[in-house]
C-alpha positions in Angstrom: 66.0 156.1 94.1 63.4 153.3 94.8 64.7 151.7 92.0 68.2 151.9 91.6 67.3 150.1 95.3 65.6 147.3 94.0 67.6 146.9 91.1 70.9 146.4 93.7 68.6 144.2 95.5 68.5 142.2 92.8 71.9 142.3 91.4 72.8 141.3 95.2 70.3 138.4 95.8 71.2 137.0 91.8 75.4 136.9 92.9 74.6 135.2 95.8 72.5 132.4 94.5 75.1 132.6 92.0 77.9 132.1 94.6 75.7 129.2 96.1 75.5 127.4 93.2 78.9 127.9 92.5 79.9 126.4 95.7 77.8 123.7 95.7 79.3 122.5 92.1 82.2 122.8 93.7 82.0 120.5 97.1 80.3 117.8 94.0 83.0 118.1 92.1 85.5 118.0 95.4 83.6 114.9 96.4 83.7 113.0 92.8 87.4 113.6 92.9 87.9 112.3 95.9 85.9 109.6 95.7 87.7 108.6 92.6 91.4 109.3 94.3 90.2 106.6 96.6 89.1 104.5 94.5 92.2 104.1 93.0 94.2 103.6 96.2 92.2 101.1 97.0 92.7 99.3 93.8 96.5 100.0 93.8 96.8 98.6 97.0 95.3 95.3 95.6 94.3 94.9 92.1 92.5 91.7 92.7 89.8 94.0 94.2 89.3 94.7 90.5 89.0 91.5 89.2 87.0 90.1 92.3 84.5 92.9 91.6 84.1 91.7 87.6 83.8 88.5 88.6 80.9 88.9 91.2 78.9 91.0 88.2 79.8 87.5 85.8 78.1 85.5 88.0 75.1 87.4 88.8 75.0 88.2 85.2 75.7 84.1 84.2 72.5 83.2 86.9 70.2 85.7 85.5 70.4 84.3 82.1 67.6 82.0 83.9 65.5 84.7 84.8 65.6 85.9 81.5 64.9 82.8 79.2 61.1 82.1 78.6 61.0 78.1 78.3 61.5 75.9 79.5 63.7 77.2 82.4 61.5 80.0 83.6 58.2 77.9 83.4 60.3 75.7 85.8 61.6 77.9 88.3 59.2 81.2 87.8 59.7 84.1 90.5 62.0 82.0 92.4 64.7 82.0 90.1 65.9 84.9 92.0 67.4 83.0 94.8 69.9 82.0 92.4 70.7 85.7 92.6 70.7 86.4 95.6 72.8 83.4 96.3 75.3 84.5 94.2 75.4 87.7 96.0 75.6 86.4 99.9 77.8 83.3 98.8 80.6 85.0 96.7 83.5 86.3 98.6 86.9 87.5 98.0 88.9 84.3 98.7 87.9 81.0 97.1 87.6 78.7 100.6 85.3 81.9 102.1 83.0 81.3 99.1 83.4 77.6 99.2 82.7 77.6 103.1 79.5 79.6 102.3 78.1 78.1 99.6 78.4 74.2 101.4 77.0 76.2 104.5 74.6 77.1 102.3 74.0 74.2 100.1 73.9 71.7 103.4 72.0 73.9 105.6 69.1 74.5 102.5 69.0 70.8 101.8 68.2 70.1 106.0 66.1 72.7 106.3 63.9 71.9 103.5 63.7 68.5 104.5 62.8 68.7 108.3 60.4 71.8 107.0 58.8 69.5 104.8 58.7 66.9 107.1 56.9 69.0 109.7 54.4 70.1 107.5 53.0 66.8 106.6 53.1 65.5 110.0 50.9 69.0 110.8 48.5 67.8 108.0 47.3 65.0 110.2 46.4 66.9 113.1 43.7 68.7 111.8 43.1 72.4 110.3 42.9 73.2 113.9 45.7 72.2 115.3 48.0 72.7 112.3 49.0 76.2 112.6 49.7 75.5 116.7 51.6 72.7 115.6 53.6 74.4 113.2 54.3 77.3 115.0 55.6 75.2 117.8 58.1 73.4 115.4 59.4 76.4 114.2 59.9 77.9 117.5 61.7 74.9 119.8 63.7 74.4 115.8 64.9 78.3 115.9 65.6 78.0 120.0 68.3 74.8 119.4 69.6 76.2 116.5 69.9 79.8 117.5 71.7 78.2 121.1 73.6 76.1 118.6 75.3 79.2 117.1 77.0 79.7 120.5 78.8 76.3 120.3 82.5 77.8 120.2 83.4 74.9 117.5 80.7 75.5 115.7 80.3 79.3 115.4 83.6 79.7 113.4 82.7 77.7 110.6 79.1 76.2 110.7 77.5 79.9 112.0 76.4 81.0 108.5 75.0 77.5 107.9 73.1 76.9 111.1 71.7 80.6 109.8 70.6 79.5 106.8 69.0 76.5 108.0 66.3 78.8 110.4 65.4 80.7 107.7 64.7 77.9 105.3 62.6 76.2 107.8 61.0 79.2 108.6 59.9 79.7 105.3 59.0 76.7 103.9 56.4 76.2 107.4 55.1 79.1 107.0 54.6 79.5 103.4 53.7 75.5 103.7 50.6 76.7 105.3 49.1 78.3 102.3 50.6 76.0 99.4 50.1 72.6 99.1 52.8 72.2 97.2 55.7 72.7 100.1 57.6 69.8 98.0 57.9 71.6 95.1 58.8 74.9 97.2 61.7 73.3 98.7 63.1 71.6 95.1 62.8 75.2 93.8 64.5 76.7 96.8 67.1 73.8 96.8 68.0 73.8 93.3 68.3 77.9 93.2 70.7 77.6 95.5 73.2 75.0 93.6 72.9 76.9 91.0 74.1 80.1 92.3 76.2 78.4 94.8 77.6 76.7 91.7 78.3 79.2 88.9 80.0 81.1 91.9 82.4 78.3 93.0 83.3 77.9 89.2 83.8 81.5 88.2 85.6 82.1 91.8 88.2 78.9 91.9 88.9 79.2 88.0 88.9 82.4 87.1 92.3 84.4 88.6 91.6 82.3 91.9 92.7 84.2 95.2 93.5 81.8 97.8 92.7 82.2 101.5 95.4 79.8 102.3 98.4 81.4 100.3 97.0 84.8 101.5 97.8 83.4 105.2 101.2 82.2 104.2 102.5 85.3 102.7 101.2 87.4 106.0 102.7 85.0 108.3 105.8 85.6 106.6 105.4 89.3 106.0 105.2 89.8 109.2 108.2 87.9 110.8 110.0 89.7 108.2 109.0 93.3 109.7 109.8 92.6 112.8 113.5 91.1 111.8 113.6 95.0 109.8 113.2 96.9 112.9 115.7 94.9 115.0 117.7 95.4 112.0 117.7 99.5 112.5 117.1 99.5 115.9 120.7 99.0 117.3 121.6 101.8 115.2 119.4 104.2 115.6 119.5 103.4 120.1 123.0 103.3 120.0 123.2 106.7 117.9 126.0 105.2 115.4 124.1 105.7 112.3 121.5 108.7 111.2 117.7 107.4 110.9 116.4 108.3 107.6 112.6 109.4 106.5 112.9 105.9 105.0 114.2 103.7 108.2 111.6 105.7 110.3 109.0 103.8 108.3 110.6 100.2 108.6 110.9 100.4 112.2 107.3 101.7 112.3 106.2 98.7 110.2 106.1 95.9 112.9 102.9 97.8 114.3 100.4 96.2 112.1 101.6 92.9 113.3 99.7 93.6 116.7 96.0 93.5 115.0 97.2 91.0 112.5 95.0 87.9 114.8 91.9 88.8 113.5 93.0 88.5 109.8 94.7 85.5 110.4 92.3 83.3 112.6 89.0 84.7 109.1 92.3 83.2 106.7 92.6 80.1 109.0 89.4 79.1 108.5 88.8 80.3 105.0 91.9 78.0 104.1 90.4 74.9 105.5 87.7 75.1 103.3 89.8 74.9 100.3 91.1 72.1 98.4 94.7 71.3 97.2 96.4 73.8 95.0 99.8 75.0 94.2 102.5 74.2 96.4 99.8 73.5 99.1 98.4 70.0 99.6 95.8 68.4 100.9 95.2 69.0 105.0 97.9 71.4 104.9 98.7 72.4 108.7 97.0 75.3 108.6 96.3 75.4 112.5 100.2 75.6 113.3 100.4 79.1 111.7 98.0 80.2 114.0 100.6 79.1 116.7 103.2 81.0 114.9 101.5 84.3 114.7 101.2 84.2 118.5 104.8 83.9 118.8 104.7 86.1 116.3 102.7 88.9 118.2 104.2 88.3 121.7 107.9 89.7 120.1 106.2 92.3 118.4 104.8 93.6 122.0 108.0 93.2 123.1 109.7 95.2 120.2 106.8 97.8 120.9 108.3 98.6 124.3 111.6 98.1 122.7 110.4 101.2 120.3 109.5 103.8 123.2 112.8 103.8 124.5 113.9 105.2 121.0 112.1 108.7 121.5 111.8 108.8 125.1 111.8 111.6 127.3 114.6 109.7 129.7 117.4 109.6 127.3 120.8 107.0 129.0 123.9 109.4 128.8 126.1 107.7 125.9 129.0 106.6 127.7 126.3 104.2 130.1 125.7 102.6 126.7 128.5 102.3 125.7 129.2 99.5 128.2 126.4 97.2 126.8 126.3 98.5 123.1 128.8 95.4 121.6 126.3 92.6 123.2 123.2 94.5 122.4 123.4 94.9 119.1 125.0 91.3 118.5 121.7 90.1 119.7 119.7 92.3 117.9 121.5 91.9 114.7 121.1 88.3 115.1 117.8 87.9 115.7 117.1 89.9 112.7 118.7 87.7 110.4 117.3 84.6 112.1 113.6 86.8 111.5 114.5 87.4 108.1 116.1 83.9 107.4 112.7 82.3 109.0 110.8 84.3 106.2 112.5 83.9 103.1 112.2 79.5 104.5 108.3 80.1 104.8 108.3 82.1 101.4 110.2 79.5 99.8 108.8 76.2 101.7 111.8 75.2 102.8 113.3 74.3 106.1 115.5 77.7 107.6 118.2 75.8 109.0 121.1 79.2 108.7 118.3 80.4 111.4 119.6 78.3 113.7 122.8 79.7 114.3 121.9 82.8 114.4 120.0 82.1 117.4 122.8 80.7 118.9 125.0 83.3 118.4 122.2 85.3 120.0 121.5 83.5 122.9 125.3 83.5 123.6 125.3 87.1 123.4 121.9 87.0 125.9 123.8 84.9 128.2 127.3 87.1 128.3 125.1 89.9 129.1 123.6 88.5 132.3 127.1 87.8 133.5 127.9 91.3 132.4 124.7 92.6 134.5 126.2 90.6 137.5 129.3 92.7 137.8 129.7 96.1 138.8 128.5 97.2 135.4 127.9 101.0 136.5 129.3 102.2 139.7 129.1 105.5 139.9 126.2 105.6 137.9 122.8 107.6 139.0 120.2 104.7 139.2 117.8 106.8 137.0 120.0 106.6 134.3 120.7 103.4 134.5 117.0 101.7 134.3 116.6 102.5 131.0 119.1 101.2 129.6 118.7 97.8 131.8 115.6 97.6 130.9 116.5 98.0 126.8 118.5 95.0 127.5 116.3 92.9 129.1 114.0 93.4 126.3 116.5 92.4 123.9 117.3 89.4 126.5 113.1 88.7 125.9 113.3 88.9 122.0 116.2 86.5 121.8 113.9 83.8 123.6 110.8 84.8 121.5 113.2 84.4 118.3 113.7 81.0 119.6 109.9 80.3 120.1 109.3 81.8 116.6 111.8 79.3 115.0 110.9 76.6 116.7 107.4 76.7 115.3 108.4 77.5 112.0 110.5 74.3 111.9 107.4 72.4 113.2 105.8 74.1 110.5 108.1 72.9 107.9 108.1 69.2 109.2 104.5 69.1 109.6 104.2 70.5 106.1 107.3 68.2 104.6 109.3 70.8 103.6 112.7 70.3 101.9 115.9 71.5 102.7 117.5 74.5 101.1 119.9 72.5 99.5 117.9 69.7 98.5 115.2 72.3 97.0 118.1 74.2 95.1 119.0 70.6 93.5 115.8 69.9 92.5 114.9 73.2 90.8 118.3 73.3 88.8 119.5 70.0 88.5 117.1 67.9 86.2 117.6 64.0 84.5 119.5 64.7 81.3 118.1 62.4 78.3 119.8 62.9 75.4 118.5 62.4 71.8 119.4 59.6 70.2 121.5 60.4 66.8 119.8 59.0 63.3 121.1 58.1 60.2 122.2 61.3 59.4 125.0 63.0 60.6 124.6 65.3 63.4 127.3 67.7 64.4 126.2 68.3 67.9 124.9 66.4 71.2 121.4 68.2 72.5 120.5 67.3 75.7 116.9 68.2 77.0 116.9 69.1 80.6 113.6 68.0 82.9 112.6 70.7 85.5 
């Protein structure tokens, strides 16, 4: 009996290490498959991740090549070759202006660091063995205090914060490593030239290889996001006024305007990544890019308003019909005008032209807004309890708010467009499909048919 004991003993304790095991191969293997379903969601929601990832392993694979060569390049740089590497790796971003910003940050703040920690260190040299160190030490400390209080500046901290970083540290080091090397020249040449490198290779392989562009990034969001917000005023007559059925499908575009809320972060990183970067494409030189900052607040202040506008759709406090009725023609005039002026304003900005079919849109809108107030100034709903009537007022007065914020919203753009020099529709559609004709001039021989070549 002992041991048919043991032996189940055994049996038992071998199926549950068993089962342990098992389980544990299985949470790896749920974990690897999930990791990899992510991954690919994240690269199907932007495949430039992909190629932004082989391009940061091309450049730290291009600057290595100096670590790895034996002469004359690694007798000249040695150890220190691996700042090149590590350039490459804190310097190269997704965008080209971010990396651009970064590696002149970089590249500026080195250069002025090196020199000022150079030129501290000699002037310590003439104080004695003494006083050197005190001397240094107080350099580096009242340096690192300005430039640390600098960092606060709120012009400079946008642009300049990485830079005025960078130039701490390289003092920093080349004082204190100064101390024990007499040769704090040649440590800030090494240091210095490093850095160009890798700044370098990664401004090249970033800006020429599939380039992504902060500033074009900015210009499709700013658009985007007018657009969503011209969709849900699209739906949202509809859908209030119960005279069509909301779809699985319209209850994500009317959801859609939400990310415009958050969007100011995004676009203030793209603003200033933009203005970093040089001419290219249909964008030139000193490009506006401040006045799309002006549009996204327009922008965001009609999307609060179409946020309040959205809880009326599933609130508890539901208008009896018929009090609708009464203000259903002008309401949804408004809001299906302002959401063609939205999504006229978006295809101008996508096209970089000037959205002059906006315009009377609004128009037609603001005289809807303003037939409304002298509706609300009759005795719109006498009999009417006043519970039921508030929020349907107040769905109108939203409406009433979103017309004026449409207005705002186009106004910018077109200060956009002339700031920018854009064409007009017309003029753009002429100059895309209308080109000089030059027609071949006919030889000796016979030719049976005129070719004319047509310049884009």
């Amino acid at each position: 009996m002992k041991m048919v004991s043991e032996n189940q003993e055994n049996v038992g304790f071998t199926k549950n290490t068993w089962n342990s095991v098992k389980g544990l191969i299985n949470k790896l293997v749920n974990a690897v498959i999930y990791a990899a379903k992510e991954a690919k969601k994240l690269a199907e929601d932007d495949p430039r991740r992909v190629v932004h990832s082989f391009k940061v392993g091309l450049a730290i694979i291009l600057v290595s090549l100096f670590y790895y060569f034996d002469d004359p390049i690694y007798d000249g740089f040695g150890v220190s070759a691996m700042w090149a590497v590590i350039t490459v790796v804190v310097v190269f971003e997704f965008s080209v202006g971010a990396t651009l910003g970064k590696v002149v940050n970089r590249g500026i703040a080195t250069l002025l660091g090196g020199a000022l920690g150079v030129g501290a260190h000699r002037l310590a040299c003439f104080s004695g063995d003494k006083v050197e160190p005190i001397f240094l030490g107080l350099s580096v400390l009242l340096i690192a205090a300005m430039v640390t209080f600098m960092r606060f500046h709120p012009k400079l901290k946008p642009r300049y914060d990485y830079g005025l970083m960078i130039f701490i540290l390289t003092v920093s080091l080349i004082c204190v490593s100064g101390y024990r090397d007499d040769e704090v020249l040649n440590i800030a040449y090494i240091r210095l030239s490093t850095v160009l490198i890798g700044g370098a290779a990664s401004v090249f392989i970033c800006a020429f290889i599939r380039p992504i562009w902060a500033g074009e990034d900015l210009h499709n969001l700013t658009a985007t996001n007018i657009e969503k917000l011209g969709i849900f005023l699209e739906g949202f007559a509809g859908e209030y006024f119960k005279s069509l059925e909301r779809k699985d499908q319209e209850k994500t575009s009317l959801a859609e305007y939400k990310s415009v809320l958050n969007s100011k972060g995004t676009e203030e990183s793209l603003v200033n990544f933009a203005k970093w970067e040089p001419r290219h494409g249909k964008f030139r030189y000193r490009q506006p890019w401040g006045q799309y900052l002006k549009i996204g607040a327009v922008t965001r202040e009609c999307a609060y308003r179409i946020e309040a506008l959205s809880d009326y759709l599933n609130s508890e406090m539901q208008t009896p019909m018929e009090i609708r009725a009464k203000i259903q023609e002008l309401c949804t005039k408004m809001s299906a005008e302002c959401s063609c002026a939205l999504i006229e304003l978006s295809a101008a900005i996508k096209k970089m032209t000037r959205a002059t079919p906006a315009d009377a849109h609004i128009s037609n809108a603001k005289d809807a807004s303003k037939n409304l107030k002298s509706l609300f100034k009759t005795k719109l709903w006498p009999d009417s309890d006043l519970v039921d009537i508030i929020p349907a007022a107040t769905v109108a007065s939203l409406l009433i708010e979103i017309v004026c914020c449409t207005s705002q919203i186009a106004d910018s753009v077109h200060e956009l467009a002339s700031l920018s020099k854009y064409k007009c529709p017309n003029d753009a559609m002429r100059q895309s499909h209308i080109g000089k004709e030059k027609i071949l001039p006919t030889s000796s021989m016979e030719v049976s048919h005129n070719f004319s070549i047509t310049v884009e």
